[in-house]
N, C-alpha and C positions, 0 to 999 in steps of 0.2 A: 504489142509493147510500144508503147507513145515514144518520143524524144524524150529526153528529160536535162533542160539547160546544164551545163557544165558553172560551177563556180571556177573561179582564179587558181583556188585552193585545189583544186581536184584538176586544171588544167596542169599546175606543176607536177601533181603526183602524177598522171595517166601520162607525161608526156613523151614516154620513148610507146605507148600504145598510139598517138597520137601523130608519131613522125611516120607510121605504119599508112603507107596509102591505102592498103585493105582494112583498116580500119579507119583509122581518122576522129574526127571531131563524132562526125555520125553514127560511129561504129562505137566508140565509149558513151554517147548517149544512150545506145541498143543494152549497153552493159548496167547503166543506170536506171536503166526502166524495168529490167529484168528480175522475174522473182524466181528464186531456185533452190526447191526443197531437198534437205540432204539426209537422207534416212540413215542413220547408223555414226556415231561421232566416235568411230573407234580408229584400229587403222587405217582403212582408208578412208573415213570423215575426216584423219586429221589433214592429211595433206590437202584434199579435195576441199573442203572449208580452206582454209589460209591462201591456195591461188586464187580460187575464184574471188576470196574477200579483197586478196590485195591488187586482182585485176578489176575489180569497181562494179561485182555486181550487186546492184542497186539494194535487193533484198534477197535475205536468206535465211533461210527455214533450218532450223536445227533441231533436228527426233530421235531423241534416246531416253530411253529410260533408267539405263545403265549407271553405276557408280565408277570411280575411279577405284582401280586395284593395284598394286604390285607389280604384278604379272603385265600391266597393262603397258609399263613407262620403256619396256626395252623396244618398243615400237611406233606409241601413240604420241607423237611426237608432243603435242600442246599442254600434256601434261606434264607434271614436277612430283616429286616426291612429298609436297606439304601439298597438294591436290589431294591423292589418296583418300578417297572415302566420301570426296563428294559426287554429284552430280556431275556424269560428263558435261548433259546438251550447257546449263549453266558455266562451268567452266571455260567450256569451249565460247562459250560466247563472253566470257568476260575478255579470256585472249585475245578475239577476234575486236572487239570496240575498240581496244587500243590499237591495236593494230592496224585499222585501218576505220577511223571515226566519221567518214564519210555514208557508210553503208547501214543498213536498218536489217537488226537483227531480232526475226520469231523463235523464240525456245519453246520447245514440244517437247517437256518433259512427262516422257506418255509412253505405254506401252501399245506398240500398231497391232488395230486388231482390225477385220471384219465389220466393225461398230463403229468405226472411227475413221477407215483410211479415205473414203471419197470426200469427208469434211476438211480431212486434214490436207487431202491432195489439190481439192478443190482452189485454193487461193493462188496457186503456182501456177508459173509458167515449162517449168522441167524438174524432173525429179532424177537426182543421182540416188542409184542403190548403193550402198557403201556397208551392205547389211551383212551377216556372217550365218545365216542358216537359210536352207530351202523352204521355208513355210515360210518367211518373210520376204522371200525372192520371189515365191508367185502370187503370193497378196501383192505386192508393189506392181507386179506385173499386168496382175490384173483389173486395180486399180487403175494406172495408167493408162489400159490399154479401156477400159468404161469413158476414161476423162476426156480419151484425145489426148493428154500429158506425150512428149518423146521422153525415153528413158536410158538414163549413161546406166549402164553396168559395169558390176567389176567383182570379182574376185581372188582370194588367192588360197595356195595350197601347199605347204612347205616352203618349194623355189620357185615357184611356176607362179602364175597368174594369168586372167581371161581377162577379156576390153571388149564390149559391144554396144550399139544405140540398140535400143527396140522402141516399134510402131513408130519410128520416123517418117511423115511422111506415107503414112499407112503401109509401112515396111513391114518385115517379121517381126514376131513377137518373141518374149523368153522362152514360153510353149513351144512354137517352132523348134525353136533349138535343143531345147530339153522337153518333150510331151509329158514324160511321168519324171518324178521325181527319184532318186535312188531311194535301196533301202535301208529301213534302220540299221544303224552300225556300218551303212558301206562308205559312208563318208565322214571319217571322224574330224572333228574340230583343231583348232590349231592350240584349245588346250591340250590334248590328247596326244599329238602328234608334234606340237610346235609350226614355229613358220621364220624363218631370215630375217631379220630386223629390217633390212633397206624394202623387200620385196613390197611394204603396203605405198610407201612411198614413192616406189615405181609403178606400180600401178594405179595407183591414186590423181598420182599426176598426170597420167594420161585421162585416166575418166576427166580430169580437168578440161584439158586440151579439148575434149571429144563436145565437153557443156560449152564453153567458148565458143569454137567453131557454129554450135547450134543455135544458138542467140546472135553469133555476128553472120550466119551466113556464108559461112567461110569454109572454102576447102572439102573435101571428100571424107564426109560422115562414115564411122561403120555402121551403116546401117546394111543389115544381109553381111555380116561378114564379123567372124568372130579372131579375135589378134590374139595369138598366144606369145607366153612372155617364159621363157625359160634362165632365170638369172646366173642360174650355174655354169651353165655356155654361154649364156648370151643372144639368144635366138631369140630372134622377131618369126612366127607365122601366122598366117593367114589363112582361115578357112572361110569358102563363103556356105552362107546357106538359104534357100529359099523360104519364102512365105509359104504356109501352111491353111488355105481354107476355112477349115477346123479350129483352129487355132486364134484365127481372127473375130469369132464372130463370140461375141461374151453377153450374156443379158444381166447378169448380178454375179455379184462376189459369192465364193464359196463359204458353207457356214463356220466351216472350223479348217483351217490351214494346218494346220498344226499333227489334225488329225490326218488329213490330206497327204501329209509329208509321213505318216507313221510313227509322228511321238505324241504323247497325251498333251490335253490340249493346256497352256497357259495361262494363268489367273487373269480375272478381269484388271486386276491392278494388283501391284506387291504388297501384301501389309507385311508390315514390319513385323520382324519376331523378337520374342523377350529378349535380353543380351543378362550378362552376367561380366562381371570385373575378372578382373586379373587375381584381388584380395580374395574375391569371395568364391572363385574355381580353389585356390590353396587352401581355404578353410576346408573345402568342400575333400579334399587330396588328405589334408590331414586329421579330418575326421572320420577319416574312411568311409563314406557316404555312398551309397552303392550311386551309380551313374555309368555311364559311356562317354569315355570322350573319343572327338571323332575327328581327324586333323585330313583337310579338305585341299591340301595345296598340293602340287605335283612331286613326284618323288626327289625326284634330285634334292630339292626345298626340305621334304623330310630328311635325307640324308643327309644334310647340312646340321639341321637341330632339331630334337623331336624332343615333346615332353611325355611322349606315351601315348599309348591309344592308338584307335583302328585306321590306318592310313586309306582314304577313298579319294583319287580326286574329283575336285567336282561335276567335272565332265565325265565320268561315269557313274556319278552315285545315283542317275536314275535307274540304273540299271544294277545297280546293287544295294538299292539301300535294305532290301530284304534279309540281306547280314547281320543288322541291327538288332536290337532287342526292340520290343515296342511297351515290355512294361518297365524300364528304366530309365529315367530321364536323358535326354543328349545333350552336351555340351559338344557347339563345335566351334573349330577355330582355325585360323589362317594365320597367313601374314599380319595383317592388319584390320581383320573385321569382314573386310568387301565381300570375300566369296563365301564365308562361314554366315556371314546373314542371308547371301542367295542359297546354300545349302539348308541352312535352318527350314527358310519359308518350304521350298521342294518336300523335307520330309513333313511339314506343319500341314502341308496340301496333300500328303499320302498318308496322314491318318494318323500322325505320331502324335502323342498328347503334349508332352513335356521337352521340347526342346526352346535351348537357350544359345545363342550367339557369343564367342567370345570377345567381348568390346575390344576393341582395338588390337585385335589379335595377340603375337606373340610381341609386341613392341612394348608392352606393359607386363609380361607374364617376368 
């Protein structure tokens, strides 16, 4: 990472990073030359995107594939209720320009696969994982660890949350830590289960801390050392762990992660599935039209208001959409569209002929 002059403009902004004798003029140069890919613009993309943009690093890489949903706003902090339904990595980066107009931002609106991660990783100087499933934990991993990339990690799990560097320095790897991945069903998701609202943004922000330090140079990296984060007590630990041999020596990416991890493997890209109106499901209601409706959001959410139909939330209908009928068409639907079009495409990709998306969910019903 070169120098890269400071304007007038960016000496005002940086300047309490600038009264930092461990950093200085030099040190926010390190920050403007820096390129730093951020896999996952969810929980913890939100916070980890917004320090690093407003501590001035130079470029950054933004990769999600994802839409904005509902379920997403009681956490994801960058987004708003009129967001809903678009693209994170684009949102996030509109918020991010404003925010800090100094800095040059990559949107990788893409799904990481296998096919893609060493082109996509290629351009960077560090990669923060900010990801939410184990097949994309050790693709990042492994990617990284092919590149030469150091890698900030983070996760979280209800109350709790994990902080680690991997291959810093030819340190351990996420393999190290984790060799196999758990099995299906042993670790269910934070649709499933839920998660704390503050917990992405405490741990987020430290993966922050952790890419700063690693760009300026600064201060005692975890690298070999994994920090647990317990927010119900409040407890900071620390476990360290060693380099693994085995673990370090990679010749190519694995062909199917996915598979790797124990779940089927993920489309080369989403296509979109049919949608249907709000008018044209009640025509459909009140012509008694044989169909399935299929209502995709978590139960409380059902319990709230339901207009019928077979309750699955999303994060388990892979595992049950065999409940279904498959010679009558599906209509599914959500909150707002977001998760009944991820649910559509899942069953369009397990063979179902005729399913349709409820546009705009129940905002229009």
């Amino acid at each position: 990472m070169s120098a890269a002059p400071l304007s007038a403009a960016e000496t005002t902004r940086y300047s309490r990073h600038l009264r930092l004798p461990e950093i200085g003029t030099a040190g926010q140069q390190k920050l403007k030359a820096a390129r730093v890919l951020v896999v996952g613009c969810g929980g913890l993309g939100c916070p980890v995107l917004q320090y690093l943009a407003a501590a001035g690093v130079g470029t950054l890489g933004l990769l999600d594939f994802d839409t904005v949903d509902d379920s997403n706003l009681q956490r994801q902090v960058l987004y708003a209720t009129a967001d809903v339904g678009r693209p994170k990595a684009v949102v996030a980066g509109e918020k991010l320009a404003a925010q800090n107009p100094f800095i040059a931002l990559n949107i990788h609106q893409a799904l990481l696969s296998a096919a893609n991660a060493l082109v996509l990783f290629a351009g960077y100087d560090l990669v923060v994982d900010c990801s939410d499933n184990f097949a994309t934990r050790y693709l990042v991993n492994d990617a990284c660890l092919l590149l030469g990339k150091p890698l900030v990690f983070g996760a979280i799990f209800k109350f709790e949350g994990q902080v680690s560097v991997f291959h810093y320095q030819h340190g351990p790897t996420y393999r190290c830590l984790y060799p196999t991945p758990p099995g299906p069903g042993d670790a269910p998701s934070c649709a499933e289960i839920g998660v704390l609202g503050v917990l992405p943004g405490l741990v987020g922000t430290l993966q922050a801390a952790e890419a700063l330090k690693i760009i300026l140079g600064l201060g005692d990296v975890l690298a070999g050392r994994l920090l647990l984060v317990d927010a119900l007590s409040m407890r900071f630990q620390t476990i360290h762990f060693r380099a693994v041999a085995a673990n370090q020596q990679l010749t190519a990416l694995a062909p199917d992660y996915p598979a790797f991890c124990g779940a089927p493997p993920l489309p080369a890209a989403p296509v979109r599935a049919p949608e249907i109106s709000a008018g044209e499901l009640k025509k459909w209601q009140s012509d008694n039209r044989p169909f399935v409706l299929l209502d995709v959001r978590e139960p409380h959410e059902h319990a709230r208001r339901n207009i019928g139909g077979l309750p699955i939330p999303l994060g388990q209908l892979a595992d049950q959409h065999h409940l279904l009928p498959t010679d009558l068409p599906v209509v599914v639907h959500c909150a707002s569209g977001g998760r009944s079009q991820r649910a559509a495409q899942l069953l369009l990709a397990q063979g179902f002929d005729e399913v349709y998306s409820l546009r705009n969910g129940l905002a229009d019903y």
